[in-house]
C-alpha positions as semicolon CSV with decimal commas, in nm:
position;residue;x (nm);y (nm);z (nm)
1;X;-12,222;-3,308;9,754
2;X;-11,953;-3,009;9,677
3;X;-12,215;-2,797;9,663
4;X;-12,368;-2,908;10,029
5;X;-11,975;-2,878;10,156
6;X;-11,947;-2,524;9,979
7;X;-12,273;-2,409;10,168
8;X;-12,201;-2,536;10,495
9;X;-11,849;-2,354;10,469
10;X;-11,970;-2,041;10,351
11;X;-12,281;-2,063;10,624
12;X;-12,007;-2,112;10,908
13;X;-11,839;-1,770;10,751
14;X;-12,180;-1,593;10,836
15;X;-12,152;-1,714;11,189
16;X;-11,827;-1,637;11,241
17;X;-11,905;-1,278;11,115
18;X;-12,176;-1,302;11,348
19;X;-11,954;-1,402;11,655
20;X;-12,154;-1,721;11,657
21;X;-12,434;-1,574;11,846
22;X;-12,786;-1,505;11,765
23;X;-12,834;-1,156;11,602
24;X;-13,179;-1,089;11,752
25;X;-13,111;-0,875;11,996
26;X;-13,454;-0,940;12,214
27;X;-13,341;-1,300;12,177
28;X;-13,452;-1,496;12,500
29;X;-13,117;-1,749;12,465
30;X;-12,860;-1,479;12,463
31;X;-12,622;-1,450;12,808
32;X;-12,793;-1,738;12,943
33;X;-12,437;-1,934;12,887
34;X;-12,606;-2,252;12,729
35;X;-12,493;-2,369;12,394
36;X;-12,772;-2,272;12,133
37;X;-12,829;-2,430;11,829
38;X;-12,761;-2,189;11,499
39;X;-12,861;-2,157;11,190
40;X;-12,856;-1,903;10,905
41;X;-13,138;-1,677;10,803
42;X;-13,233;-1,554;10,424
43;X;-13,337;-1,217;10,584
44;X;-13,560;-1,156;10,227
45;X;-13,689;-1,530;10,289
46;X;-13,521;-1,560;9,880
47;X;-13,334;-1,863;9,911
48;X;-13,121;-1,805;9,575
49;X;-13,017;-1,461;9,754
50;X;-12,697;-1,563;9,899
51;X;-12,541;-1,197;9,897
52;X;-12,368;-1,153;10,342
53;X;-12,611;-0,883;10,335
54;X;-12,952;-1,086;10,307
55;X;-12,787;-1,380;10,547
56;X;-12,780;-1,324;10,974
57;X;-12,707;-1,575;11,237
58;X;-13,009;-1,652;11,484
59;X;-13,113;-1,923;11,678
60;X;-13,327;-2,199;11,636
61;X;-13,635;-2,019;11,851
62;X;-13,556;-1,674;11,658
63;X;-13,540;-1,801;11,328
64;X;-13,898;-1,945;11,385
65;X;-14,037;-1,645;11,537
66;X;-13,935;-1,532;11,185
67;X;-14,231;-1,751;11,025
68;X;-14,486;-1,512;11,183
69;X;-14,390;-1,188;11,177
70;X;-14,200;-1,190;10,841
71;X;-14,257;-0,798;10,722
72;X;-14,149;-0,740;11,074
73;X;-13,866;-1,006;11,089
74;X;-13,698;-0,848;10,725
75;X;-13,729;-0,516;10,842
76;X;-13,551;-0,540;11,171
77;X;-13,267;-0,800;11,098
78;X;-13,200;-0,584;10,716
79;X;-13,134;-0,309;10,959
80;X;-12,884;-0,465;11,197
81;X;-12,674;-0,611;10,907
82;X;-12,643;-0,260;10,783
83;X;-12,586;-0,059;11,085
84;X;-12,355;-0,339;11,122
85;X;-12,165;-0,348;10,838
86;X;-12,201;-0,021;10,695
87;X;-11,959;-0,037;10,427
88;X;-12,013;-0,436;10,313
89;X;-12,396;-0,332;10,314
90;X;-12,367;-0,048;10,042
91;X;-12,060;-0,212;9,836
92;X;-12,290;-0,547;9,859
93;X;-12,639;-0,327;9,727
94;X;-12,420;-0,139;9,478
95;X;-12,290;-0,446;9,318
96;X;-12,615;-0,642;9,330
97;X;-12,840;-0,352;9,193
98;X;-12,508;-0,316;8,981
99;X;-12,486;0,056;9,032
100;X;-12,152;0,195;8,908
101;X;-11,937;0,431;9,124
């Protein structure tokens, strides 16, 4: 159960880093207003891989969109986190590839 709570904690951190909005930014749900449903994306579909970098917010719809065009789906949403967060990406890769400065 601590584990569950830990998850659903640190998942809500993603979100929040995400403004609580879907990250797909041809999303059909965004600036419609309506509440959307969330959820948090392994954006290397590696469940274990819990690094900020590999996780985005998207919504429901999105995130299965994501089942079909997976190469596709990695690709794009790897690239927003980094243009993103430019310096959390390559601290994040440096420390996971554990690459010394």
């Amino acid at each position: 159960m601590k584990e569950l709570d830990d998850e659903k904690k640190y998942f809500k951190a993603i979100k929040k880093r995400d403004n609580f909005e879907c990250q797909n930014p041809e999303c059909r749900n965004r600036g419609k207003g309506k509440p959307v449903r969330l959820a948090v994306h392994y954006i290397d579909y590696d469940k274990k891989n819990i690094n900020p970098w590999n996780l985005i917010t998207l919504c429901l719809g999105c995130r299965i969109e994501t089942r079909y065009k997976k190469e596709y789906s990695q690709y794009v949403y790897e690239e927003i986190v980094r243009l993103k967060y430019p310096n959390d990406w390559e601290h994040l890769k440096k420390k996971r590839l554990k690459v010394k400065d």
